[in-house]
C-alpha positions in Angstrom: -31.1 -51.0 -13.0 -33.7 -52.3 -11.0 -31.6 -55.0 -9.5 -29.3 -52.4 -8.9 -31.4 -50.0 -7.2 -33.3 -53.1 -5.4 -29.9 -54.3 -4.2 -28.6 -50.7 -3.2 -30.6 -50.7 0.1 -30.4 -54.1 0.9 -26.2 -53.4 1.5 -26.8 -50.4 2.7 -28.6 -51.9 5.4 -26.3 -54.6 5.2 -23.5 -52.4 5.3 -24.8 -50.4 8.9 -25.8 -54.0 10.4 -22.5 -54.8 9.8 -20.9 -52.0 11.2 -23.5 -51.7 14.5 -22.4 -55.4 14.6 -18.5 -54.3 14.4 -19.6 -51.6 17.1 -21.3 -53.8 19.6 -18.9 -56.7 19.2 -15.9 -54.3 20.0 -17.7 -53.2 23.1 -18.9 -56.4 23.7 -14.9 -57.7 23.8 -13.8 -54.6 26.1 -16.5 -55.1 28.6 -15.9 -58.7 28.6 -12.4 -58.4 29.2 -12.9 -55.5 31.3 -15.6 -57.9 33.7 -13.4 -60.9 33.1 -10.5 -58.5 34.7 -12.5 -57.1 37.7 -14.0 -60.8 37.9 -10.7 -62.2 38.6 -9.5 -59.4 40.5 -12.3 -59.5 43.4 -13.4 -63.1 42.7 -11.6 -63.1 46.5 -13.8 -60.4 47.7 -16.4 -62.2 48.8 -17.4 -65.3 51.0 -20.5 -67.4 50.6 -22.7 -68.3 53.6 -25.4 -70.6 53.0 -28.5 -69.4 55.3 -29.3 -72.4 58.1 -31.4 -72.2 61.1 -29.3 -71.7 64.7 -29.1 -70.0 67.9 -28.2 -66.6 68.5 -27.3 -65.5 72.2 -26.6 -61.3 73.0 -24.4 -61.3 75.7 -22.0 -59.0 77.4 -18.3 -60.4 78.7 -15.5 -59.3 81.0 -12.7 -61.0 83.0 -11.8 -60.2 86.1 -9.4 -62.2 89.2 -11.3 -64.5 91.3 -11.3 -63.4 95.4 -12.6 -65.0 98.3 -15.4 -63.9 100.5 -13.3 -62.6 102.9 -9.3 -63.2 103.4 -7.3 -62.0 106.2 -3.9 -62.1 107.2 -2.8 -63.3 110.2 0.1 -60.7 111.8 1.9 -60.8 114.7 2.0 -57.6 116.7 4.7 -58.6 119.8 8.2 -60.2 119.2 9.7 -63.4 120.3 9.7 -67.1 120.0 7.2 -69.1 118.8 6.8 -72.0 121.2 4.2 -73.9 118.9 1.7 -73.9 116.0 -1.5 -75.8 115.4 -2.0 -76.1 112.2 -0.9 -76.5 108.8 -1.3 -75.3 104.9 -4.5 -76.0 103.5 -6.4 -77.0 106.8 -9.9 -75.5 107.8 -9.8 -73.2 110.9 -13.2 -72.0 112.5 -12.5 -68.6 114.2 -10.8 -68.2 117.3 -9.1 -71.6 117.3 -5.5 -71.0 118.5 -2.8 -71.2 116.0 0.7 -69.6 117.6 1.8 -69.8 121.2 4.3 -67.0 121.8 6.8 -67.2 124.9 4.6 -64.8 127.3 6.4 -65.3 130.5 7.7 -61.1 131.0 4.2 -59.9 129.5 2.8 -62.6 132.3 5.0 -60.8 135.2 3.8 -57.1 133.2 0.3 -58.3 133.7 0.8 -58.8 137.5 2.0 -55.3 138.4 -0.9 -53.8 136.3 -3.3 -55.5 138.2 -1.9 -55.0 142.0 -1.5 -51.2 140.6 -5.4 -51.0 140.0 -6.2 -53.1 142.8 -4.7 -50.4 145.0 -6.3 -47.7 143.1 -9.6 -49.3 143.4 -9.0 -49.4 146.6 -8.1 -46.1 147.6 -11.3 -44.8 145.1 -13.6 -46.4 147.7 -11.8 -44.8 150.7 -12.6 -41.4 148.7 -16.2 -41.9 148.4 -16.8 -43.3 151.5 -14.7 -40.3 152.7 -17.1 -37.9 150.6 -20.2 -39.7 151.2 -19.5 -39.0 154.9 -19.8 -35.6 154.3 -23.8 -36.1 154.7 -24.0 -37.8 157.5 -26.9 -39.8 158.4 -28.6 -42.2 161.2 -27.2 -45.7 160.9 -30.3 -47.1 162.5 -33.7 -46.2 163.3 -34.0 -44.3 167.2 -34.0 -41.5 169.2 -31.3 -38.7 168.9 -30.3 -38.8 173.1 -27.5 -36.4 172.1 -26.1 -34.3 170.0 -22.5 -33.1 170.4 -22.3 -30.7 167.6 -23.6 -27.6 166.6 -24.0 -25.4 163.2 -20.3 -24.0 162.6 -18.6 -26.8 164.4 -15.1 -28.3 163.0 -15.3 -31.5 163.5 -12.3 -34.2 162.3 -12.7 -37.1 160.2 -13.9 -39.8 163.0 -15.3 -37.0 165.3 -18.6 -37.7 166.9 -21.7 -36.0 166.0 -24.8 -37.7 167.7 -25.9 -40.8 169.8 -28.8 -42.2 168.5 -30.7 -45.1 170.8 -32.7 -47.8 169.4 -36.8 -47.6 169.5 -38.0 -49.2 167.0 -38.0 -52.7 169.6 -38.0 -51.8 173.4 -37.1 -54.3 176.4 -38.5 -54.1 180.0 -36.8 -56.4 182.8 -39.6 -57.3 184.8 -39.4 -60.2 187.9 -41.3 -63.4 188.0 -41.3 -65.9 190.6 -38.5 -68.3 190.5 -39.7 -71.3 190.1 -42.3 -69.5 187.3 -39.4 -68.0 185.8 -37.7 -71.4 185.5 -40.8 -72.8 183.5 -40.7 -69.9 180.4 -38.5 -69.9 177.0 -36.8 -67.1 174.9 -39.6 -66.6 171.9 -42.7 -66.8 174.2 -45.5 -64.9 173.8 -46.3 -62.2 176.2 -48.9 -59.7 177.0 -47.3 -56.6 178.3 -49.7 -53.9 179.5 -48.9 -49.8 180.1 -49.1 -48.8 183.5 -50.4 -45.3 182.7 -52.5 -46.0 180.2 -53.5 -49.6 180.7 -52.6 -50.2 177.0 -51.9 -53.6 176.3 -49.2 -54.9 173.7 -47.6 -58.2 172.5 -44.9 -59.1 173.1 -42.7 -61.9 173.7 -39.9 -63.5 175.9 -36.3 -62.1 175.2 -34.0 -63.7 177.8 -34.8 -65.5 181.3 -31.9 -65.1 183.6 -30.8 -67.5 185.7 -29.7 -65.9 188.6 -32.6 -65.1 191.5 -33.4 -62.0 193.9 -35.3 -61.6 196.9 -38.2 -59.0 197.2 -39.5 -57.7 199.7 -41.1 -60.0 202.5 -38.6 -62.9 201.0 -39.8 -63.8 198.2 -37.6 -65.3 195.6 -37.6 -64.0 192.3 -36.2 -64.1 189.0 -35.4 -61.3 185.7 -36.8 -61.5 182.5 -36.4 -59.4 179.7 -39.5 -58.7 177.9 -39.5 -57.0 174.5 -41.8 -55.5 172.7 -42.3 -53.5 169.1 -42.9 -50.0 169.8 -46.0 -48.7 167.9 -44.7 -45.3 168.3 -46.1 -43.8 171.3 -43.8 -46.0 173.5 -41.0 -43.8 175.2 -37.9 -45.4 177.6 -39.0 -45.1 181.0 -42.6 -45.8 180.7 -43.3 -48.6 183.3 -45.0 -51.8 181.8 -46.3 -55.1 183.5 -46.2 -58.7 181.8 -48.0 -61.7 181.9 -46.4 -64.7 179.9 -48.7 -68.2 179.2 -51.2 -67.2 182.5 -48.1 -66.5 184.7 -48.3 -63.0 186.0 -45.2 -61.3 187.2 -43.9 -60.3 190.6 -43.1 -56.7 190.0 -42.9 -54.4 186.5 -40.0 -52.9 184.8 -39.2 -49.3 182.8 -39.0 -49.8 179.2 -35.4 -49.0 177.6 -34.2 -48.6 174.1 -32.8 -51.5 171.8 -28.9 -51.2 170.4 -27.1 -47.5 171.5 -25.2 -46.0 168.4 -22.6 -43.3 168.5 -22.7 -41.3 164.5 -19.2 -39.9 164.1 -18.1 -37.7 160.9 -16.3 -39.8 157.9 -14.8 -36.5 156.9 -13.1 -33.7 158.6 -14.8 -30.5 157.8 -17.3 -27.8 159.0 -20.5 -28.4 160.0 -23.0 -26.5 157.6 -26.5 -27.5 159.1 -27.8 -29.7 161.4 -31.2 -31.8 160.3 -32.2 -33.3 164.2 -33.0 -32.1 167.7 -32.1 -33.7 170.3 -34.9 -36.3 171.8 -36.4 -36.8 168.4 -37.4 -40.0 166.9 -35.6 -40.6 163.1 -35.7 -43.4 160.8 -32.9 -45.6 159.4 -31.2 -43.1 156.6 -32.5 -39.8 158.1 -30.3 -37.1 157.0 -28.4 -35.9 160.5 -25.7 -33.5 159.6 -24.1 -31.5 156.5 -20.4 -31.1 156.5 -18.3 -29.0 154.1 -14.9 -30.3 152.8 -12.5 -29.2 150.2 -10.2 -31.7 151.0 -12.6 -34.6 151.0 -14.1 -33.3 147.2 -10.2 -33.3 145.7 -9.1 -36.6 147.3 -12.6 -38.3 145.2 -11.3 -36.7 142.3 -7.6 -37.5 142.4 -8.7 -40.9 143.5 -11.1 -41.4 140.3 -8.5 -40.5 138.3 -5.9 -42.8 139.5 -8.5 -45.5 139.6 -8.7 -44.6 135.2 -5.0 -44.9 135.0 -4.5 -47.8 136.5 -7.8 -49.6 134.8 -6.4 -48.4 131.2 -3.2 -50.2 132.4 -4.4 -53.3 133.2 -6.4 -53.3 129.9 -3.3 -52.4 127.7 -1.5 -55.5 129.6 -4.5 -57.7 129.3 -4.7 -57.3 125.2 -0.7 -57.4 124.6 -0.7 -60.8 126.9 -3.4 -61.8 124.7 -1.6 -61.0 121.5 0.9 -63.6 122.6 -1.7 -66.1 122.0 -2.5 -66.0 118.4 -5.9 -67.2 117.1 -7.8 -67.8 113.7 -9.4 -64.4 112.7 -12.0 -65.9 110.5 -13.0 -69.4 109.4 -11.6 -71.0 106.2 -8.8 -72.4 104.8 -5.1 -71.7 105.4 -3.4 -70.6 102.1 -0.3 -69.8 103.3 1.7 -70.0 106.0 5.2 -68.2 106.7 5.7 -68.7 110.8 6.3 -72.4 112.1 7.2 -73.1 115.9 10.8 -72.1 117.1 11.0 -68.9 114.8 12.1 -65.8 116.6 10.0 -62.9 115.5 11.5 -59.4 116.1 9.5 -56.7 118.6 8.3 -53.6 116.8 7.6 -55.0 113.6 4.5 -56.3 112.1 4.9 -60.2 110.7 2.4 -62.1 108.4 2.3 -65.6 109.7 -0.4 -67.0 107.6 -3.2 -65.9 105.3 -7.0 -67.7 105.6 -9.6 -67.4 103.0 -13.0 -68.1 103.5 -13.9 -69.3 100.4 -17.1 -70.5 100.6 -18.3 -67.8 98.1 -15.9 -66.8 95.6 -16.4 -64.0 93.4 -15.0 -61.8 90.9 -15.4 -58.1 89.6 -15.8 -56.9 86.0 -15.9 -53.6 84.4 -19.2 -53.2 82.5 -18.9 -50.1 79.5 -21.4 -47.0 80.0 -23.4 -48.0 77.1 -24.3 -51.2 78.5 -24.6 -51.2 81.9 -28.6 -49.9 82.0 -28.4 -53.6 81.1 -27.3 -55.3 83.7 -29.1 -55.9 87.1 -28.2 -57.6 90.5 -29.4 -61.2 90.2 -29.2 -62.0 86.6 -27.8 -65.3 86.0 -23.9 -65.7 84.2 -22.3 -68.0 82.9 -18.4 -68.2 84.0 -15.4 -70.0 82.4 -11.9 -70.2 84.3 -8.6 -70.1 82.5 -6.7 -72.7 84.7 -10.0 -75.3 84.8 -10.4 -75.0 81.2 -13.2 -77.4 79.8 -15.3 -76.5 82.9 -18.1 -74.0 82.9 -19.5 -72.3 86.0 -22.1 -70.5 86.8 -22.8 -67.7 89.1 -25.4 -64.3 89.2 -24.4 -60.9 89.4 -24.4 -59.9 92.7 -23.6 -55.9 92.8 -23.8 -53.1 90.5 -21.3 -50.2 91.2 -22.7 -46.6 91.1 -19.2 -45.2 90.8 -17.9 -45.8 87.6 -14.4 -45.0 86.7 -13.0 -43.0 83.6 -10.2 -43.5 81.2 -9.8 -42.2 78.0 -13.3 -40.6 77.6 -14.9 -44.0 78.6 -16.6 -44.9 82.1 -17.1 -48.4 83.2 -19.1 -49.6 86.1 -17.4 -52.3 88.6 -19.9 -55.6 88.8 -19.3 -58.0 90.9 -20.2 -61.7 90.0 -20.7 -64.7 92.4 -19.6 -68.2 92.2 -22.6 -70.8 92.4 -20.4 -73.5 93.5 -16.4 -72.3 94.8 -15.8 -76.0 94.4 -12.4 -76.2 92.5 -11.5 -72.6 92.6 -8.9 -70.7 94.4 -8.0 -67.2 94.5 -6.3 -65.4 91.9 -7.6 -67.6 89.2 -8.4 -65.3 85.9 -12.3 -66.0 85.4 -14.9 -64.6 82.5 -18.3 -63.7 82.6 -20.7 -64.0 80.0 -24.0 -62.2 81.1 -26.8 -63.2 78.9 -29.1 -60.4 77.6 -31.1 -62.1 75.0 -31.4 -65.3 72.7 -33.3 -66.9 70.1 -33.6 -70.5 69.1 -34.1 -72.3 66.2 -34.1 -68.6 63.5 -32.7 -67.9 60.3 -29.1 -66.3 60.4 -26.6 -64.6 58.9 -23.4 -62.7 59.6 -24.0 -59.3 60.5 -20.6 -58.7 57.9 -23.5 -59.9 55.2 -26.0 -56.8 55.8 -25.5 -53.4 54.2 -27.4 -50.2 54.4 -30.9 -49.9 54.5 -31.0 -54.2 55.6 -30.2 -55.8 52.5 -28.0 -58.7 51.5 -26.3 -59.4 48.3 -27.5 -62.6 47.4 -25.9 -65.2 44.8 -27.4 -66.0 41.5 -28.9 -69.5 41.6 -30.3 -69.6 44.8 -33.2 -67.9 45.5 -32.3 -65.2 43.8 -31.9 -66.6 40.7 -35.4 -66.0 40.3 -34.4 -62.2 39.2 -31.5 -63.1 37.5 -32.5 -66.3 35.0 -32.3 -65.1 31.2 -35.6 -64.7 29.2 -34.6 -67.8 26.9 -36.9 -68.1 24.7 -39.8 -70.4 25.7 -39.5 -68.9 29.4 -41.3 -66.2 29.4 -38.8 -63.8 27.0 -39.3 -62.7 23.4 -39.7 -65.0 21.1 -36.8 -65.5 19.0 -37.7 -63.6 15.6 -40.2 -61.4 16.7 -40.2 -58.3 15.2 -39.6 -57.2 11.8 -37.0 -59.2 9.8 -38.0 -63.2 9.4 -34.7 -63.6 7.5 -33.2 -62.7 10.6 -34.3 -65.5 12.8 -32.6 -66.1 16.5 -29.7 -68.5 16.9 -29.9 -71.1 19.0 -27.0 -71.3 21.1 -25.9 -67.9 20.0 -26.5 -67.4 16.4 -25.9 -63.8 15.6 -28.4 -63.1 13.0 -27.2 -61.2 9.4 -23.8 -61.8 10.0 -21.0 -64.5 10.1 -19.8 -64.2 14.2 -22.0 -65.8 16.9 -21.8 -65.1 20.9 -21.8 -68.5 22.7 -24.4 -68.6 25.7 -26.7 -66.0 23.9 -27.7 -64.5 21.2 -28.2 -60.7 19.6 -30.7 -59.7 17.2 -29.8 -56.7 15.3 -33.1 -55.5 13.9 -36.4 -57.0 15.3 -34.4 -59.5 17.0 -34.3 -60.2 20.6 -31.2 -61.4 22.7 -31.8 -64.2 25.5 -30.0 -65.4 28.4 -28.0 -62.8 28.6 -28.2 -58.7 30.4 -27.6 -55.6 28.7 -27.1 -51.8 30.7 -27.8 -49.5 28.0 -27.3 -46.4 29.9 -26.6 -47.2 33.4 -27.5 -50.7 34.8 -29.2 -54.3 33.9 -29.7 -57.1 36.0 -28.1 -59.8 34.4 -30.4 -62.8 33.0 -32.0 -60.2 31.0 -32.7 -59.9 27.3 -32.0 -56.6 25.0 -33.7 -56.3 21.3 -32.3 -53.9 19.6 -34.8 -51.7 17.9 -38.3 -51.5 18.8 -38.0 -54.7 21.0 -38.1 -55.1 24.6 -35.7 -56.4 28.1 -37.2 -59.8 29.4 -36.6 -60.9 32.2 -34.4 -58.2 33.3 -34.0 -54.6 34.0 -32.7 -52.2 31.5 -31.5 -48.5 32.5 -32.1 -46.6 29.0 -30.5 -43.1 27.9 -34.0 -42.2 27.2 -35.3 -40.2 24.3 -33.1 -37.2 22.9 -30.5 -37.9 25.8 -32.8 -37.4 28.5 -32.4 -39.0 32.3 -31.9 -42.9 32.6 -34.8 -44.2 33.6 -35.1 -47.7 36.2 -36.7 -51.0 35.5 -36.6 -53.7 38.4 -36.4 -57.2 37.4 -38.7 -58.7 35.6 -39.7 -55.9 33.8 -39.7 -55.0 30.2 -38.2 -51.4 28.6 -37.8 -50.3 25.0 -33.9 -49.9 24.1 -34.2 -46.7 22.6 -36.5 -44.6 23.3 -39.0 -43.0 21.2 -37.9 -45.3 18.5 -38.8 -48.7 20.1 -42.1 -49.0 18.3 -42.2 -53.3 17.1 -42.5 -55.7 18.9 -45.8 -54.0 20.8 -46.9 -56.9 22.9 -43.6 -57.5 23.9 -43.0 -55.9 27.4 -45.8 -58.1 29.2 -44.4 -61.4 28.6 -40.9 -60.2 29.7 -42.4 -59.1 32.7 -43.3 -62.4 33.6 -40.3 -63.6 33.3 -39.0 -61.8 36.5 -38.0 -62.3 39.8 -39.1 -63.6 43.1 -40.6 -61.2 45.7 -37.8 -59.6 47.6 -35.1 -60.0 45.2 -33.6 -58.4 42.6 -34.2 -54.7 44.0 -32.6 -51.9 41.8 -29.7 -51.3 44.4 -26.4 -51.1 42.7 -25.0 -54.3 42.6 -21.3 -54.5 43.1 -18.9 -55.0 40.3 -17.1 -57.7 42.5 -19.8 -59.6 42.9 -20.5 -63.2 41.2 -22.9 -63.2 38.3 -26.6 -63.5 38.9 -26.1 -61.5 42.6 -28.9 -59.6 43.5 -29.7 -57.9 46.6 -32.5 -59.3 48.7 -34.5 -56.7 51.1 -34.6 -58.3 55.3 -36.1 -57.8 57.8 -33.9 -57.9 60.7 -34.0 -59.4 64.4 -31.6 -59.4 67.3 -27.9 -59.7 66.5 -24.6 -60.4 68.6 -22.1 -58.6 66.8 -21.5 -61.9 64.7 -24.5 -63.0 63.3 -28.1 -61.6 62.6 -31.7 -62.5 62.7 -33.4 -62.9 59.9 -37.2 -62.5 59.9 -38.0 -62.7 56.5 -36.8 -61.9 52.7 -34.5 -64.7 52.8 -35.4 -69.2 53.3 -33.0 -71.8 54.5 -30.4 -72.9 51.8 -29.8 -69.0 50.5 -26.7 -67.9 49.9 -25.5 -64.8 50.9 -22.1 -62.8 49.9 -20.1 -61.7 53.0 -17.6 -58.9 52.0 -14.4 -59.8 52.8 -12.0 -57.2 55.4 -14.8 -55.2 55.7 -17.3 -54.2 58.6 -20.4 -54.1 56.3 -21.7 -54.9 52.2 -22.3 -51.1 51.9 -18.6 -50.4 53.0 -17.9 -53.1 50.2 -20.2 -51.4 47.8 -18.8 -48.1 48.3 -15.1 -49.1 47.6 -15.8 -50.8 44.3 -17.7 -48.0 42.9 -16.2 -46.8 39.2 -17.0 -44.7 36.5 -19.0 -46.9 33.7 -18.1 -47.0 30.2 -20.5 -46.1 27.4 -21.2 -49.1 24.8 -22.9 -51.7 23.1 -24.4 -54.6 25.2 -21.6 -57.6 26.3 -21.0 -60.3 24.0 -20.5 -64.0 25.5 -23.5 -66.5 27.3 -24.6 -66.1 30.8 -24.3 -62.5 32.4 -23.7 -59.4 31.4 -22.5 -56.8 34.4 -22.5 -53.3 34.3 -21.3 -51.3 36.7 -22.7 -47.7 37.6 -21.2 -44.9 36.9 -21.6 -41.5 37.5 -24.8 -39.2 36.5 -24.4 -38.8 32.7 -21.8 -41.7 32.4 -22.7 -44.1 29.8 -23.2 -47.8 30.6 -20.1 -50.3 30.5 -21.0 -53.5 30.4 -18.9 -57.1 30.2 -19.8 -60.3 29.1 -19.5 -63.6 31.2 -20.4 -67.3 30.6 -18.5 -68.6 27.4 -16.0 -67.2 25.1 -16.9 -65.2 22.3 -17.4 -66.4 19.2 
C-alpha cells in the first residue's frame, strides 16, 4: 500500500507534466510553423543597411531652358533687294556694325524732296518772324531821331518809313589846314579839337585828308580834313570846333555833323499803336521807336510755324526709312541664325527676320521653386548646374533673382528663380540645364535611409549587431538561470535542449517544466517577449529577456524591457527567489531593445534602437547617436516609413505555451485581451 500510495502522486505529477508538456509542445509546433510561415512570407520585407559614415547634402533642384543675356532679332522693315551682307553664322558682331545693304536709290530721291520741302519752309518761318518781329520797331543804330514821318493811328505798309535817325555816337568836323601842312598828316592821327563856345577841349583824331586844295581869303592855299571825334554826350551837329593835329594848327574851323544817316521803315504793314520817340531826341542802339498792330503779320508766323513742323516731321520720317535700308547689328554677340543672304528680294509691307544675335556672355536659366521652399532661397547663393547635352560636365552659377509673383496651378504656387551661368563657355541656348541649390550638408556623420526610421525616431535593428546585446539568450553561465535551479534536482536542464521529465527535447534550447529554467530561447506569455530570453515555468524567472505576463487572476499584461527578469505566473511564481537579478544582467545594450512592438516580419533578434536624428535629404538621415558604425538597420521594403511597415503587419496573437525549437521565439502582439502567440525559430524540433 505504501508503495502504492507513494507512487500515486509521483504519476499524478507525472501524468500533468506530461500533459503540460503535450500542451506546450502543441503550441510550441503551431507557433513554430505559424513564425516559420510569416518568416518565409516577409523574409522579402525588409532590406539590411549596414550603418557607415558619409556625406549628406539638402538641396533643392529644378530644370529650366538655358537663354542668353539678351537675343534680338534682326527684321527688316522696307522691301527690296538685298545688294550685300557682311557677315556670316556664328561670327561675333559688336553693335552697329552693318550687316544688309538694301537697294535705297527711290528712298534716296524721297529723301531729296523732303529736305527741299523743309528748306523752303524754314525759309518762309524766318520771313514770318522777321515779318512779326517788325511789328516793334526799333533804332538800328545809336543817334538822333531828325524825323519822324508817322504819327499814333497811322497805316503804314510793310516797307513804309517811320523815322530817320542820324548817327552821334562819333561826330566829324571838316576843318582847313594849310596845304602843304595838310600834306604832312595821316588818317589815325591824334588830334586836339577844342569847342568854340565853350572852349572845351576833346580828342580826337585824323579821319580823312583830302587831296584837293582851296583858296581862302587873302590867297592862301588850303586843304580839308575831316576830324572826328567821340561825342561825350553834350556834342550836338552844328557846334563849331577848331583842331590842332601834332602842333599844326588849322586855317579855319568846321561845324560838327553826325556819323552814318539811317532811314527805320516798318517790316510789317499795320497800324501804328504808339510811338516811343520825339523828334530831335538822342536814342540808343535797340531803343524801342514804334508799336504796330497786325493781324495779318500774327497768322502768317503761325501758318508758317506750322508748315515749318510738317515739313521737319517729313524729313525725319524720310531720314529713318533711308536708314532702315541700311541694316546694322542691334546688339553685340554671336550670329545664331541667319535666313537673308545678298540678292534675296524682300517683299514691302511685311516684317522679315534676317538673322538672330545672342549675347551670350551670360547665360542663364529660370526655375520654379515650390512655396514651401522658397523662404529658402536668396539672390547670390551659389548652385551647382548640370546640362543634358554636355553630360559629364558640371557648372556652376548663383542665383541671381527671386520672383515675387509666383504662379498657381493646382493649389500649388511656385516662385520663378533665375540662375546664372559662371562660365557660358560651351553652352548655347535652348540647352535643358538643372540646378541643384545647396541648403545644407554634413561630412563625415553616421547615416541611414530616412525609409529605416519610424515613429517617434527609432530603427529596427538586426539581431547580432549591436543589438544583439538585447536579444542574446540567458544560456546558462551568461548571466541566465542556472540550469536546475528551483525545486526538482531530478529534473536537471539539458544541454542542447534536453526537455527534462519527459522523452522529446527542443534543439537550440531547452524547457524546464517545474523549477526548471529554459535558455537561449524567448517566451510571450501573454503579449510579447524579446527573443534571447529564458521562461521557467513555475516560480522561476525571464533572463535575459522581457516577458509580458497575464498577471495574477487574469489581470492586465504587465511590460518588462530587455534584460529584465518577471515571474511566469503570477502570484504563483514563488522559487527561484534570487532569480530575477542575475537575469537582469543579462540584458541589453543602452538604447536597444525598447518595448516597441517588434514586427512579425522582422528577422530574429530585431530590436528597435531609440535615435537621435540630424538633417536629412529625403534619402538618407543623420544619425547623432543610438546607433555605431557597422549596425545594421532593417529598411521596410515599398514603404515610406518602418511605422507604415509596422502598422501593416499587425495581427491578432494567439494564446499558448512558449515556442519550441533553438534560437528565437517571436510573438506577435495582439489585441488588448488577446493571448500571446508565439513561434519557434533556430532548429527543428525534436
Amino acid at each position: 500500500m505504501a508503495n502504492t500510495a507513494s507512487a500515486s502522486p509521483a504519476r499524478k505529477r507525472k501524468r500533468a507534466l506530461v500533459a503540460l508538456i503535450c500542451v506546450v509542445v502543441a503550441a510550441a509546433l503551431v507557433f513554430a510553423s505559424r513564425g516559420l510561415l510569416f518568416e518565409e512570407a516577409s523574409a522579402s520585407e525588409y532590406t539590411e543597411y549596414t550603418v557607415a559614415r558619409g556625406d549628406i547634402t539638402v538641396s533643392l533642384s529644378g530644370s529650366g531652358t538655358v537663354q542668353p543675356n539678351a537675343q534680338y532679332e534682326v527684321v527688316s522693315v522696307v522691301g527690296g533687294d538685298v545688294e550685300s551682307d557682311t557677315f556670316s553664322e556664328g561670327d561675333q558682331v559688336q553693335k552697329g556694325d552693318l550687316l544688309y545693304s538694301m537697294d535705297s536709290s527711290e528712298m534716296a530721291d524721297t529723301l531729296e524732296r523732303a529736305n527741299l520741302s523743309f528748306e523752303k519752309a524754314r525759309i518762309s518761318y524766318e520771313r514770318a518772324v522777321e515779318s512779326y518781329s517788325g511789328l516793334n520797331v526799333t533804332a538800328p543804330i545809336p543817334g538822333r531821331v531828325t524825323e519822324l514821318y508817322v504819327q499814333k493811328g497811322d497805316s503804314v505798309s510793310n516797307g513804309g518809313r517811320i523815322a530817320k535817325l542820324v548817327d552821334t555816337g562819333v561826330m566829324t568836323a571838316r576843318i582847313a589846314f594849310g596845304a602843304e601842312d595838310a600834306a604832312s598828316l595821316y588818317v589815325g592821327q591824334p588830334a586836339t579839337v577844342t569847342v568854340e563856345n565853350s572852349f572845351e577841349t576833346l580828342e580826337g583824331h585824323v579821319s580823312r585828308v583830302y587831296g584837293s586844295t582851296r583858296l581862302l581869303d587873302g590867297y592862301i592855299s588850303v586843304s580839308d580834313v575831316d576830324i572826328s571825334v567821340d561825342n561825350p554826350g553834350m556834342l550836338s551837329q552844328g557846334v563849331w570846333v577848331t583842331a590842332d593835329v601834332g602842333g599844326i594848327a588849322c586855317y579855319e574851323g568846321g561845324a560838327l555833323e553826325g556819323g552814318a544817316e539811317r532811314i527805320v521803315t516798318a517790316q510789317a504793314g499795320g497800324i501804328v499803336e504808339k510811338l516811343h520817340v520825339l523828334q530831335g531826341e538822342e536814342i540808343g542802339a535797340g531803343a524801342p521807336i514804334a508799336d504796330i498792330f497786325s493781324d495779318s503779320a500774327q497768322d502768317s508766323l503761325r501758318d508758317s510755324d506750322i508748315s515749318l513742323r510738317e515739313a521737319e516731321l517729313s524729313w525725319e520720317s524720310a531720314s529713318k526709312q533711308f536708314d532702315d535700308y541700311a541694316i546694322t547689328a542691334p546688339i553685340s554677340g554671336s550670329v545664331i541664325s541667319k535666313s537673308v543672304k545678298a540678292g534675296d528680294t524682300l517683299e514691302s509691307g511685311t516684317k522679315t527676320v534676317m538673322a538672330v544675335i545672342a549675347d551670350m556672355s551670360i547665360m542663364s536659366f529660370t526655375i520654379d521653386i515650390d512655396e514651401l521652399d522658397i523662404a529658402k532661397v536668396s539672390e547670390g547663393q551659389e548652385v551647382s548646374i548640370s546640362v543634358d547635352a554636355l553630360s559629364g560636365q558640371t557648372f556652376t552659377g548663383k542665383v541671381d533673382n527671386v520672383g515675387i509673383l509666383g504662379a498657381s496651378s493646382n493649389g500649388v504656387t511656385t516662385y520663378p528663380t533665375r540662375i546664372v551661368f559662371d562660365q557660358a563657355e560651351g553652352l548655347w541656348p535652348g540647352m535643358n540645364a538643372t540646378a541643384t541649390i545647396v541648403l545644407d550638408s554634413v561630412s563625415d556623420v553616421l547615416m541611414i535611409p530616412v525609409s529605416a526610421v519610424s515613429r517617434g525616431n527609432m530603427a529596427l535593428v538586426k539581431g547580432g549587431t549591436a543589438a544583439s546585446a538585447a536579444s542574446e539568450g540567458a544560456d546558462t553561465g551568461e548571466g541566465g538561470l542556472d540550469a536546475g535551479v528551483s525545486d526538482g534536482a531530478d529534473a536537471p536542464a539539458g544541454a542542447g535542449g534536453a526537455f527534462p521529465g519527459g522523452d522529446e527535447a527542443v534543439s537550440g534550447g531547452a524547457f524546464r517544466g517545474e523549477g526548471g529554467a529554459v535558455s537561449g530561447g524567448a517566451f510571450r506569455s501573454g503579449d510579447r517577449a524579446v527573443s534571447g530570453g529564458a521562461f521557467r515555468g513555475e516560480g522561476g524567472a525571464v533572463s535575459g529577456g522581457a516577458l509580458r505576463s497575464p498577471g495574477e487572476a487574469g489581470g492586465p499584461p504587465q511590460t518588462r524591457a530587455s534584460g529584465a527578469a518577471m515571474d511566469a505566473w503570477g502570484a504563483e511564481a514563488e522559487a527561484g527567489a534570487g532569480a530575477p537579478s542575475a537575469a537582469q544582467e543579462a540584458g541589453a545594450a543602452p538604447g536597444y531593445g525598447t518595448a516597441a512592438s517588434v514586427p512579425d516580419g522582422a528577422p530574429a533578434g530585431s530590436a528597435y534602437a531609440s535615435l537621435v536624428l540630424g538633417i536629412n535629404n529625403e534619402s538618407f538621415i543623420e544619425v547623432k547617436s543610438g546607433l555605431a558604425e557597422g549596425d545594421v538597420v532593417l529598411v521596410p521594403m515599398g514603404s515610406e516609413n518602418a511605422l507604415q511597415q509596422n502598422s501593416s503587419f499587425m495581427m491578432p496573437g494567439m494564446g499558448g505555451g512558449p515556442g519550441m525549437g533553438g534560437g528565437t521565439v517571436r510573438i506577435q502582439q495582439g489585441p488588448p485581451g488577446g493571448g500571446g502567440g508565439g513561434a519557434g525559430s533556430g532548429g527543428p524540433g525534436g
